[in-house]
TORTOR-91572 format. One record per residue: x, y, z of N, C-alpha, C in turn; residue number from 1. Coordinates in steps of 0.2 Angstrom, whole numbers. Each point is the difference from the previous one (the first is absolute). Last residue first. Layout:
# TORTOR-91572
   n_xx   n_yy   n_zz  ca_xx  ca_yy  ca_zz   c_xx   c_yy   c_zz    k
      X      Y      Z      X      Y      Z      X      Y      Z  NUM
...
END
This chain:
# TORTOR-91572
   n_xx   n_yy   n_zz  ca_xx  ca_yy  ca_zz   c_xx   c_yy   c_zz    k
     29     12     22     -7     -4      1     -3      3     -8  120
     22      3      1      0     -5      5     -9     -2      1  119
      8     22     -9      2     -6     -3     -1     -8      3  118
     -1     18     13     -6      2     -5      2     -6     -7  117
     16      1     16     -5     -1      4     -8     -2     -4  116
     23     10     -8      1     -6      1     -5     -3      2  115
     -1     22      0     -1     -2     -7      0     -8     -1  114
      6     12     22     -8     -3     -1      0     -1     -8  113
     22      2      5     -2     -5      5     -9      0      0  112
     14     15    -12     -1     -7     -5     -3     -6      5  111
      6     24      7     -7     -2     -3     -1     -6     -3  110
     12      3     21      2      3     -4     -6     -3     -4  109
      0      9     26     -1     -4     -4      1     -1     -9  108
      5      9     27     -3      1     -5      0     -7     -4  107
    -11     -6     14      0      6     -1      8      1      1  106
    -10    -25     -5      1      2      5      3     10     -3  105
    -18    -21     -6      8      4     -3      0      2      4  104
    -13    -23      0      0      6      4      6      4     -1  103
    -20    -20     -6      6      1     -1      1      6      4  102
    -21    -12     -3      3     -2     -3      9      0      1  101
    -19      2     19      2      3     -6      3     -5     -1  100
    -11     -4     16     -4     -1     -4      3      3     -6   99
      5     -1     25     -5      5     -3     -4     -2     -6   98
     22    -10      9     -7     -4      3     -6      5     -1   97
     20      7    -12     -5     -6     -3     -5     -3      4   96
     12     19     10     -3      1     -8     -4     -6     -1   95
     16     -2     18     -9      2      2     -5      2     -6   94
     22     -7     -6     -3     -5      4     -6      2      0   93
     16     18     -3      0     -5     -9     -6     -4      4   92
      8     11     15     -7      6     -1     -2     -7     -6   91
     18     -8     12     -7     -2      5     -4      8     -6   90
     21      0     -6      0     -7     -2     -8      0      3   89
      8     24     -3      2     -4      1     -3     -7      0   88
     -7     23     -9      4     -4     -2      3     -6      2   87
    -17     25     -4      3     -7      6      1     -6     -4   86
     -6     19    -11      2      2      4      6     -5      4   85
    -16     -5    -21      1      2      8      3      2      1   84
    -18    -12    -18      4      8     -1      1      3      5   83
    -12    -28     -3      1      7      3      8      3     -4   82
    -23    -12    -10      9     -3      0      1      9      4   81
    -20    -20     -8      1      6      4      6      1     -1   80
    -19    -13    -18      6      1      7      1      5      1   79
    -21    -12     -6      2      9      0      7     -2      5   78
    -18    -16      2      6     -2     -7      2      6     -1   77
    -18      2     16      6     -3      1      6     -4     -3   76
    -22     17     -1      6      0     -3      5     -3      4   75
    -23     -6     -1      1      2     -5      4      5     -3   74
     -3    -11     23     -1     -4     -5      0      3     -7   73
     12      6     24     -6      2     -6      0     -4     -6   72
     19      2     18     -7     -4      2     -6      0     -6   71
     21     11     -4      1     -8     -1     -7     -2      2   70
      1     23      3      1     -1     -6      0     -7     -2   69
      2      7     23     -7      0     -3     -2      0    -10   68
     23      0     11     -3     -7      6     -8     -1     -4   67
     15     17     -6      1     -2     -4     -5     -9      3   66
      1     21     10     -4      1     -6     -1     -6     -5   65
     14      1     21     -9     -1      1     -5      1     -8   64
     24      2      2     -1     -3      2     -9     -3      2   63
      8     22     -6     -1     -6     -7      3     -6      4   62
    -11     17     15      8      0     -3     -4     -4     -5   61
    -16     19     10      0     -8     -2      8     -2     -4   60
     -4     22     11     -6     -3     -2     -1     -6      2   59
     22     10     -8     -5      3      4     -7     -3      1   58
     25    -10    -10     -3      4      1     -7      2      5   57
     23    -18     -9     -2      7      4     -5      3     -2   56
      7    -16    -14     -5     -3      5     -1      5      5   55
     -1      2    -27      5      3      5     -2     -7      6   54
     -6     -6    -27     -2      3      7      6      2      5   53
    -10    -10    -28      6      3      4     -1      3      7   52
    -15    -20    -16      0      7      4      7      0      3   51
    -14    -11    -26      6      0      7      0      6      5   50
    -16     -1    -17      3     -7      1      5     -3      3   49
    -24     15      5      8      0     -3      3     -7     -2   48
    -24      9      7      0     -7     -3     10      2     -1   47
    -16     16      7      3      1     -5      0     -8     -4   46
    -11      2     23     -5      4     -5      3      1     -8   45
     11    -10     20     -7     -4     -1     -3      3     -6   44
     19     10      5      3     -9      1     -9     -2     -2   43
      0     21     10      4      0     -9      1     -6      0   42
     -6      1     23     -6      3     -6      1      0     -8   41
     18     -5     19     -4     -5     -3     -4      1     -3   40
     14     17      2      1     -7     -5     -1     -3      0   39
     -7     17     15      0      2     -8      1     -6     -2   38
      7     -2     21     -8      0     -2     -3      4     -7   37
     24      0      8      0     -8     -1     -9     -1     -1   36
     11     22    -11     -1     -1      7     -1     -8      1   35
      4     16    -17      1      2      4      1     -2      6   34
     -2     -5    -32     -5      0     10      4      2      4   33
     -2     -5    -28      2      4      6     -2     -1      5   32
      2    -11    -27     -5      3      6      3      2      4   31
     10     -4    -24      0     -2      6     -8      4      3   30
      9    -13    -23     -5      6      1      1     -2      9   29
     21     -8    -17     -8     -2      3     -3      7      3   28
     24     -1    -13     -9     -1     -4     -3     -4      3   27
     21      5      7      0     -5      1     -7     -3     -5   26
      5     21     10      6      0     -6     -1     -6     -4   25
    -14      4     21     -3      5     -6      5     -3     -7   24
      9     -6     22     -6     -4     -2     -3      3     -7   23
     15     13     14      4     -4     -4     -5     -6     -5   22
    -10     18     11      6      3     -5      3     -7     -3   21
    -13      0     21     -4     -1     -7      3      3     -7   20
     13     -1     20     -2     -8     -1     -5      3     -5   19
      7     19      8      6     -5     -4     -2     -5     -1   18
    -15     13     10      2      4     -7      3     -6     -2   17
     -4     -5     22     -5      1     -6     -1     -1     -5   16
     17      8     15     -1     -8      0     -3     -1     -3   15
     -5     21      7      5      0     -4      4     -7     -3   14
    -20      5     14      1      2     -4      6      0     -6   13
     -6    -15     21      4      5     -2     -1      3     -8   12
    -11    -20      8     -1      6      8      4      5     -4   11
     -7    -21    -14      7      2      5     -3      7      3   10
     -8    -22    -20     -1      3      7      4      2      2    9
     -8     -8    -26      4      2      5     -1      4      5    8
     -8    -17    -20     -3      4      4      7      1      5    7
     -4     -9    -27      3      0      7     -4      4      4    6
     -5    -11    -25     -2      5      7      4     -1      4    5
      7    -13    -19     -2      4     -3     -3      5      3    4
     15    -25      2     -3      6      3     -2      3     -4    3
     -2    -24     -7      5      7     -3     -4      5      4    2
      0    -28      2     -4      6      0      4      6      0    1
END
């Protein structure tokens, strides 16, 4: 299956920019969100084909976003792949018992989500 929607989640503004930047270059149609509660809602209503996600943030971390995104039966084939900050071996771990796919850690070089986007 050929990405084509991605959805992308990060609290920063400017983190934002860059990840829909480098995605955009990659010819998919991205979405946006800000929040780990925006992405569940975009997740059910977009149908993405893959979700990019921060786990720090406000509200709801993407740990939680990503826990109700796998519960849901009409998108728990939507893989998740955290866009972190956090890096070490136990963040890599509790990613996956969350249900993500994968996890780049911030910064980040672009071939590493092209590589991603390509990958599913």
């Amino acid at each position: 299956m050929a990405v084509n929607k991605v959805l992308v989640v990060d609290d920063s503004p400017a983190h934002l920019e860059i990840l829909k930047n480098v995605v955009s270059s990659a010819g998919c149609s991205v979405i946006v969100a800000a929040s780990g509660k925006e992405a569940v809602a975009l997740t059910k209503s977009e149908k993405p084909d893959l979700v990019l996600m921060d786990i720090v943030m406000d509200d709801m971390d993407g740990y939680g976003a990503c826990r109700e995104i796998i519960a849901d039966s009409e998108t728990k084939d939507i893989p998740v792949v955290f866009v972190t900050s956090k890096k070490q071996r136990a963040d890599r771990l509790w990613a996956e018992k969350q249900g993500a796919k994968g996890l780049i850690s911030k910064p980040f070089e672009d071939e590493e989500i092209l590589e991603t986007i390509r990958k599913y």
